[in-house]
Backbone as CSV, one residue per row, in Angstrom:
resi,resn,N_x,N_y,N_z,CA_x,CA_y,CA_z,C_x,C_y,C_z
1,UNK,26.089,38.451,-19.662,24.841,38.116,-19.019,23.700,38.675,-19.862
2,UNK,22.480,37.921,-20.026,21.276,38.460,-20.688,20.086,39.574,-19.852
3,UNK,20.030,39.877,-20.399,19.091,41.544,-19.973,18.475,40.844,-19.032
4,UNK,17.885,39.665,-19.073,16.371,39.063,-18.435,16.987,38.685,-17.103
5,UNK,17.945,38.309,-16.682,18.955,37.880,-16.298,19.179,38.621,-15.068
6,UNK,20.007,40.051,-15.601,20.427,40.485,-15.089,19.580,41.423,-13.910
7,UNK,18.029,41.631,-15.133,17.177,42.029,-13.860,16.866,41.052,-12.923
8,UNK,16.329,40.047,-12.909,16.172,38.975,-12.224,17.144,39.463,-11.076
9,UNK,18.189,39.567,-11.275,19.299,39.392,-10.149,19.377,40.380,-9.376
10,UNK,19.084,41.853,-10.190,18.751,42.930,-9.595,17.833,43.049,-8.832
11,UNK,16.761,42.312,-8.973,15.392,42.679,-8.484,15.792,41.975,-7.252
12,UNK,16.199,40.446,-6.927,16.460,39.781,-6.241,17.257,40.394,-4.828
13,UNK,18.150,41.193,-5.429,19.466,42.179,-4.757,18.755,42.951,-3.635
14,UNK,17.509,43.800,-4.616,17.007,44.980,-3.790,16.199,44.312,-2.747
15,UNK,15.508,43.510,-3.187,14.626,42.801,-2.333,15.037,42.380,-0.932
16,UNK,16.005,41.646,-1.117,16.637,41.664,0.071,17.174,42.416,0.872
17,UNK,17.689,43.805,0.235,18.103,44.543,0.788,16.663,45.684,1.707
18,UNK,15.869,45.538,1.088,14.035,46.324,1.455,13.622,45.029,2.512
19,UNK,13.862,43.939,2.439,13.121,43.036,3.098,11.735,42.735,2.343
20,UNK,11.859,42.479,0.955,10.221,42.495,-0.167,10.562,41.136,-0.336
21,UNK,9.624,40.323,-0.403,9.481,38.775,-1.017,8.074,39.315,-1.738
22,UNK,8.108,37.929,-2.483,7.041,37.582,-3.459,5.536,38.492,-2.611
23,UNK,5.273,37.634,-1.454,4.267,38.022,-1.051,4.091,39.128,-0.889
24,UNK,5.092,40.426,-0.440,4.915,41.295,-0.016,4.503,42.579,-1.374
25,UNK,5.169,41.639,-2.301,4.946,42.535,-3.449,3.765,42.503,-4.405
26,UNK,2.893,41.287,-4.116,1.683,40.741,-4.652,0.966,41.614,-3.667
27,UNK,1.035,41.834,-2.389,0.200,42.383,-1.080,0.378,43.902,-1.156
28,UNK,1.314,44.370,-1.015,1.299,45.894,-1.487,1.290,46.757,-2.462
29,UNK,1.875,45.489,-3.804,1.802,46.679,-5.429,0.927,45.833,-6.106
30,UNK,-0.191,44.943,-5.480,-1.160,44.623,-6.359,-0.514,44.134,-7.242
31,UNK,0.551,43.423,-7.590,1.148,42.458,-8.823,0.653,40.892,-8.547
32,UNK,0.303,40.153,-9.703,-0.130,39.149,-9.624,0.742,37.720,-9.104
33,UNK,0.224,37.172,-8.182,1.243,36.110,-7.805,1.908,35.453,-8.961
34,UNK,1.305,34.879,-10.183,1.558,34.147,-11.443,2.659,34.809,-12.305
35,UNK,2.315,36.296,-12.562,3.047,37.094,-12.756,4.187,37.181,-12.080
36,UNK,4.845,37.856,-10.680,5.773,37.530,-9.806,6.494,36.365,-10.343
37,UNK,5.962,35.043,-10.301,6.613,33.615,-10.344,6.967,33.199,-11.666
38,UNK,5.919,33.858,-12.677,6.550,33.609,-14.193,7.757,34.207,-13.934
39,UNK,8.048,35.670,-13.779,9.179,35.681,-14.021,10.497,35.935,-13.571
40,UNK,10.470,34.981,-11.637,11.846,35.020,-11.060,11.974,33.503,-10.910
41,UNK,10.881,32.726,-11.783,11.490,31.295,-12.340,11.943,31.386,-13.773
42,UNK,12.142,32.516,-14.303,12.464,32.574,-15.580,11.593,31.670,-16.514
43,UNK,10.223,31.903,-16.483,9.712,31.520,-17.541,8.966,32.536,-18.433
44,UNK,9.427,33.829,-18.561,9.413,34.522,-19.522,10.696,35.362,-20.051
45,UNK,10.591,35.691,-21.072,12.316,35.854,-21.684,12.082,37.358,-21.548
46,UNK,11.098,37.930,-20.998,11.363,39.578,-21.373,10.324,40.344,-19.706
47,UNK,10.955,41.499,-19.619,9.706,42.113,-18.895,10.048,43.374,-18.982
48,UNK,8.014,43.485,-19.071,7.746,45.159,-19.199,8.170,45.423,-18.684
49,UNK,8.083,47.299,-19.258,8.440,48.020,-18.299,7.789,48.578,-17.127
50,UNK,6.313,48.403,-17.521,5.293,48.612,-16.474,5.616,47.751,-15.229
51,UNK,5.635,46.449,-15.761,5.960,45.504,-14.612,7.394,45.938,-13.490
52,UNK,8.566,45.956,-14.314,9.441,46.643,-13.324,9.326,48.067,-12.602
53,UNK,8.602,48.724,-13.346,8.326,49.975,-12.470,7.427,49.718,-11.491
54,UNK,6.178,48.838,-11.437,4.963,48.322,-10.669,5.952,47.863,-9.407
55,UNK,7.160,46.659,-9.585,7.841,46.234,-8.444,8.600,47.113,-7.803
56,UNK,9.613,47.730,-8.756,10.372,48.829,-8.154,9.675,49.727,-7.448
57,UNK,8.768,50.436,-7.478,7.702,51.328,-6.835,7.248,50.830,-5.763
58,UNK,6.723,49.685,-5.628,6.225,48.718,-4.346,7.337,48.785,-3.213
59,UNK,8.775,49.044,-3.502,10.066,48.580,-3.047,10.387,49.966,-2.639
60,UNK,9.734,51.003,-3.317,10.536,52.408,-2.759,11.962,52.600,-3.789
61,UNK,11.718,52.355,-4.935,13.007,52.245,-5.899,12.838,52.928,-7.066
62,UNK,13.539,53.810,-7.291,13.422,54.247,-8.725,13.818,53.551,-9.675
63,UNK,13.313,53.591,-11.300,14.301,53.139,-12.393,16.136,53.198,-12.745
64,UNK,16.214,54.916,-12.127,17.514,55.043,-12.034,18.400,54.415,-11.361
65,UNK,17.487,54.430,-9.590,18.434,53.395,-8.671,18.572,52.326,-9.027
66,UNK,17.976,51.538,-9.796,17.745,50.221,-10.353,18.606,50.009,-11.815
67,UNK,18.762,50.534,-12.545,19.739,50.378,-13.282,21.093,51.153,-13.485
68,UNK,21.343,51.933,-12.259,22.692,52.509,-11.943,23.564,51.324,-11.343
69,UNK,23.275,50.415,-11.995,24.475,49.467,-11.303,25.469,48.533,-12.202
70,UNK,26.353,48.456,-11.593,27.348,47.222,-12.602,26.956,46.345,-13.407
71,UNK,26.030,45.614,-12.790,25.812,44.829,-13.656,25.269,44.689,-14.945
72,UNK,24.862,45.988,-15.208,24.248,46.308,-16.739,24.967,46.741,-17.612
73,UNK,26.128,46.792,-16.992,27.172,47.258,-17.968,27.871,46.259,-19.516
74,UNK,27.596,45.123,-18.858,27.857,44.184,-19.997,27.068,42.940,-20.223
75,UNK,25.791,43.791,-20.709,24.737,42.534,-21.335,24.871,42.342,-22.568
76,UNK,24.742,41.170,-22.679,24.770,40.111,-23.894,23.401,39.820,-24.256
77,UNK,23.115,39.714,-25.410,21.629,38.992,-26.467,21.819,37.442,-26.154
């Protein structure tokens, strides 16, 4: 799986698990709707790190909790 990918899926994971959608994360961590949608339609191949810390933070999530998981274990380029 590709890095971009795999967060995507992560981010997706927690979200549901917090109860965070798009809106809630544009409404409480000040992230830009355009932003948000560029990239959980995958139309950017990379994301900051500011940006994942900006969401994760909105969510009550650390970096660690966020990449202590399986699925990062075998990313592919």
């Amino acid at each position: 799986m590709e890095l971009i990918d795999a967060v995507i899926r992560r981010l997706r994971e927690l979200m549901k698990q917090k109860g965070a959608t798009l809106y809630s994360l544009n409404r409480e961590g000040g992230i830009a709707k355009s932003t948000l949608s560029q990239l959980f339609n995958r139309k950017q191949e990379k994301v900051s790190l500011n940006l994942l810390y900006d969401i994760l933070s909105t969510m009550g999530v650390t970096m660690k909790e966020f990449f202590d998981d399986p699925m990062f274990d075998d990313i592919s380029d």
